[in-house]
C-alpha positions in Angstrom: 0.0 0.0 0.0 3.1 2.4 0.8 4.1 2.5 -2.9 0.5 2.8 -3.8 0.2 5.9 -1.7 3.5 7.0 -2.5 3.2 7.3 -6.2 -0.5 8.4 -6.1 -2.2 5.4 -7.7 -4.3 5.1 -4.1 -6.1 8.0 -2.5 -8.6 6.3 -0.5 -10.3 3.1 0.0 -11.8 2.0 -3.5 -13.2 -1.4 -5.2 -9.7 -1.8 -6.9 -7.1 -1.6 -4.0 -3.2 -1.8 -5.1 -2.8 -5.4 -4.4 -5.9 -6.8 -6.4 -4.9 -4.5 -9.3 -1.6 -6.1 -9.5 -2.9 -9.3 -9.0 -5.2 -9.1 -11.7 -2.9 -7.8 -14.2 -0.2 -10.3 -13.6 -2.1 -13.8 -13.2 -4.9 -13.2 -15.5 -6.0 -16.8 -16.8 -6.2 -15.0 -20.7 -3.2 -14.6 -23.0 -2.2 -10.4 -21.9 -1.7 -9.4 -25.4 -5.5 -10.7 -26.4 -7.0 -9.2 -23.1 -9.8 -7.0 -22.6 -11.5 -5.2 -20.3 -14.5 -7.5 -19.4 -12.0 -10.3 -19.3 -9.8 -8.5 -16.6 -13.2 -7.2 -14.6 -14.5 -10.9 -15.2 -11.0 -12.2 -13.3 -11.8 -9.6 -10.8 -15.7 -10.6 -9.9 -13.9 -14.5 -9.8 -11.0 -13.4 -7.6 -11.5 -10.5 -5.2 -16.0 -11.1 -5.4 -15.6 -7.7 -6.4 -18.0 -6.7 -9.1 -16.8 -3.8 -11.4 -17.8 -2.3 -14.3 -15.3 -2.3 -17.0 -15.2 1.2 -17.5 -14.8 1.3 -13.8 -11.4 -0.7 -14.1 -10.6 1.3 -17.0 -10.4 4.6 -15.1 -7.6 3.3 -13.6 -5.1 3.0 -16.0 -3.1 6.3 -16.0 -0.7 7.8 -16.0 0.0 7.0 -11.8 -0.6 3.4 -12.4 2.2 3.2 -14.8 4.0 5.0 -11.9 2.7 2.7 -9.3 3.6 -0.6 -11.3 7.3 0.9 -12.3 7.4 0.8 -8.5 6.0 -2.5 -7.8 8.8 -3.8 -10.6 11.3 -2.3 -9.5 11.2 -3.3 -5.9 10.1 -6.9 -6.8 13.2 -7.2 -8.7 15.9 -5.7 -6.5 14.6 -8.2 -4.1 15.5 -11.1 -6.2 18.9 -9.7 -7.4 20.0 -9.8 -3.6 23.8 -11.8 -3.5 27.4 -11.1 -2.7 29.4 -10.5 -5.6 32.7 -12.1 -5.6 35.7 -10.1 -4.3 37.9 -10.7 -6.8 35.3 -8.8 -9.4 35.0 -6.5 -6.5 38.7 -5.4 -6.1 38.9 -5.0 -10.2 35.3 -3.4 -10.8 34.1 -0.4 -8.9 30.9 -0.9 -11.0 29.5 -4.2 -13.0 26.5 -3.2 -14.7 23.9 -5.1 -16.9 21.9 -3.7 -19.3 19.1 -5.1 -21.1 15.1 -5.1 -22.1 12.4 -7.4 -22.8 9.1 -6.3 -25.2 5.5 -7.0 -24.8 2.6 -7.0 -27.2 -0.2 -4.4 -26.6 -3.1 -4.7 -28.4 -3.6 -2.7 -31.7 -5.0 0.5 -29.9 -2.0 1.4 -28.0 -0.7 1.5 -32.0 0.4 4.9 -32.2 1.9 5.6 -28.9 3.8 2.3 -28.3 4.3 1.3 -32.4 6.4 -2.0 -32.8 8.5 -3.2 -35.5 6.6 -4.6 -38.3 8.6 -7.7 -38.2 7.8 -8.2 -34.6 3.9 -7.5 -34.9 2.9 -6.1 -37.8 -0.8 -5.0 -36.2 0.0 -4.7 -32.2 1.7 -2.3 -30.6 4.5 -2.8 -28.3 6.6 -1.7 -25.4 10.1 -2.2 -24.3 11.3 -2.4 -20.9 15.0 -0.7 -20.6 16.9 -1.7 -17.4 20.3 -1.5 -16.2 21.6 -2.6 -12.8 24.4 -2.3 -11.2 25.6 -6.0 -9.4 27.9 -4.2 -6.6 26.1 -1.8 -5.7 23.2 -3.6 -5.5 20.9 -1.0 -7.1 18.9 -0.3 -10.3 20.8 2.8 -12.7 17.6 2.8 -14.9 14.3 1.2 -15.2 12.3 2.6 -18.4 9.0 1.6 -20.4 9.7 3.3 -24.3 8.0 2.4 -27.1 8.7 -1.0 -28.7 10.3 0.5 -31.3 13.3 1.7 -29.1 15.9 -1.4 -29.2 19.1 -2.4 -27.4 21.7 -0.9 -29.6 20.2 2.8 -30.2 19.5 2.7 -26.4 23.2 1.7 -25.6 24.4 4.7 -27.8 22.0 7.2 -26.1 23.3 6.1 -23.0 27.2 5.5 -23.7 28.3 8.5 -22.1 27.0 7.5 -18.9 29.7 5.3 -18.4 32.2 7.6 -16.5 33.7 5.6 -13.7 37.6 4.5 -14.0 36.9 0.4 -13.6 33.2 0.3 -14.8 32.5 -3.1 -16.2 29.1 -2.2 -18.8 27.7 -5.4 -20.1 25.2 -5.3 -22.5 22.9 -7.4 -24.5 25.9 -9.5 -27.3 28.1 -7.1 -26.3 30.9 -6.6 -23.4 32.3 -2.7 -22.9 34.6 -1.4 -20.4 35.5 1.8 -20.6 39.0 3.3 -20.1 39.7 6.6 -19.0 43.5 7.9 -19.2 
């Protein structure tokens, strides 16, 4: 509920609390790119007994519950990323970070602000999840949703001059970089 409050997505007690939106957006029974709006307030009535309309459930996605879930993600994945890097990477490295991104399918009327590829969907639209974390640290550099169109190698060169630190070990998707400064 903290993160909930915290990025706005909750106010005040509703049908739809933080928890059951989640829920219901992440173990839907139906196949998320094919999904619509009575199916997820059908999942709802079956899960929570909560009957909604689908308008209702509509209102909230915004522009706070892609706040709230960027939240949600990026806390759920820190906690599985927690390990002790080994101190022989540690004495070399004074950063090892990983950068990557994974797509989704949205359906076809999220066409013109998320467009994909036409080889990758030639009538959905799509979005791309950019990440990079940083394994000593422990801590996430950049956690981004673009459009699906935005891949791996022009987001590496928009974001090659962050790489600053003496020692910085980058490794990115079929490629490894380190940086040298002399």
């Amino acid at each position: 509920m903290t993160l909930a409050l915290k990025t706005g997505f909750i106010k005040r007690g509703r049908k739809v609390t933080a928890s059951s939106f989640v829920k219901t957006l992440m173990y839907s029974v139906y196949s998320q790119k094919d999904v619509s709006l009575p199916d997820i307030t059908d999942d709802y009535e079956k899960y929570f007994n909560i009957d909604i309309s689908k308008e209702g459930f509509h209102k909230k996605f915004t522009g706070t519950a892609v706040e709230f879930l960027k939240e949600v993600t990026k806390m759920q994945l820190s906690q599985k990323f927690d390990f002790e890097v080994d101190a022989t990477i540690k004495s070399k490295f004074k950063a090892v970070k990983i950068k990557d991104s994974t797509k989704f399918l949205l359906p076809s009327i999220y066409d013109g602000d998320y467009p994909s590829f036409n080889n990758f969907s030639k009538e959905k639209g799509a979005l791309s999840i950019q990440f990079e974390y940083d394994l000593i640290s422990g801590n996430w550099q950049t956690l981004e949703i673009t459009k699906g169109t935005k891949n791996d190698h022009s987001d590496s060169k928009e974001t090659l001059d962050q790489i600053k630190e003496m020692q910085q070990l980058s490794i990115w998707k079929k490629s490894l970089n380190r940086k040298r400064f002399f």
